[in-house]
Each structure stands twice: as C-alpha cells, then as structure tokens.
N, C-alpha and C positions, 0 to 999 in steps of 0.2 A: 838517672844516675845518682850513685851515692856520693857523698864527698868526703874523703877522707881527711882528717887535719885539717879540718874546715876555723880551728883555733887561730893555727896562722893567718889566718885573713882577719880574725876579728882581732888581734894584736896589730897589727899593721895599721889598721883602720884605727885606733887610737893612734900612733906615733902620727897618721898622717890623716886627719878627719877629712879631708878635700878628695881622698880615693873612697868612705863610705858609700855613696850612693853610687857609686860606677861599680865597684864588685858586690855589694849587694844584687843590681841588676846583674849581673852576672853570674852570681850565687844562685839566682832565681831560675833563671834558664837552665844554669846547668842541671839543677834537680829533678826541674821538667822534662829533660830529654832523654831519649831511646835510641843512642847510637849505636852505630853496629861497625861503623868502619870513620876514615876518616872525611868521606865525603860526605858523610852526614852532618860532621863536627864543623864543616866550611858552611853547611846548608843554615847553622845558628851564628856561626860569627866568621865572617867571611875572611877575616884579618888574623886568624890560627895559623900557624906554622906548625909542623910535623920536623922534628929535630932529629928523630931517629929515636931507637931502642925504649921505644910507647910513650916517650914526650913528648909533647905538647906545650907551646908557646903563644900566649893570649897575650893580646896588645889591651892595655884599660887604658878606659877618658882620654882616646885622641892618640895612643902613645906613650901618653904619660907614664906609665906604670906598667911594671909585665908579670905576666903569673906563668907559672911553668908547672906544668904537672903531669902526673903518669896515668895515663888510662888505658883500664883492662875494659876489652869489651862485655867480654861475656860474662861474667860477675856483678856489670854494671858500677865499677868504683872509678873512682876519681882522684889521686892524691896529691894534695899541691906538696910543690917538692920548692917551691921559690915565690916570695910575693917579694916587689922592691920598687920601688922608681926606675927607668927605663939607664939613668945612669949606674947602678948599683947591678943591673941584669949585665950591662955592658963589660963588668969586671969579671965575670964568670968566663971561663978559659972553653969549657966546654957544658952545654946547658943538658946534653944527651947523657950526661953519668951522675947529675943532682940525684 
C-alpha cells in the first residue's frame, strides 16, 4: 500500500514524540501490505474498525491515539484523513465524511 499524507503523521509525531514508534510500526506494516478487501486489513491489525464510505479507524499504542483513513483497494493508496489522541478522535461528529 501507498500512503498518502504520510506528512501528517510526521507532524503529529513532533507535537507528540511518545506516538513516534507506535505509528512508525504502523507506517511499516501499512507499506508492506496487499489488501484487497477489509478482512485482510483485520488479518494486520486486528483492532481496525470500518466506519463506512472507505474509512478506516486504527487504534495506536493501546488506544491512545487513532488514525483514520480512506483506502482504495485497487490503486493500492492509503490516505490518512485524522491522526489525534483517542480524546481529540472523540470530538469528531462523524469519522465516515473526514
């Protein structure tokens, strides 16, 4: 998978260095993988939620933190459309229109 706006994640990662190493591994994985639907996406992180209209909700380090992003299969992209602290995800009214 490609990742698109892969910037937002390294901006975050400065305001909050204590989520570096938990979406780096996660950055990692993502690149590596060949999803094709979303049971493949449960088959790398078991803790993914499907929100509807092609996003995706990843839980990082325990919870702490949530990435939300849209993925096209067949193009192979990836676009984070939210990186925040798990309190900051919580204000978001609806995470399927990011």
């Amino acid at each position: 998978m490609r990742i698109f706006t892969e910037e937002t994640l390294k901006r975050f990662t400065i305001q909050h260095p204590e989520s570096k190493t938990a979406l780096s591994e996660w950055s990692c994985k993502v690149k590596k993988a060949v999803w094709k639907n979303f049971a493949d996406i449960k088959k790398t992180f078991n803790s993914v939620d499907s929100v509807g209209n092609q996003h995706y909700v990843f839980n990082i380090k325990g919870n702490e933190f949530r990435v939300v992003v849209v993925i096209q299969f067949t193009p192979q992209f990836v676009y984070v459309r939210f990186v925040g602290t798990h309190a900051e995800y919580d204000k978001i009214p609806d995470c399927s229109t990011i």
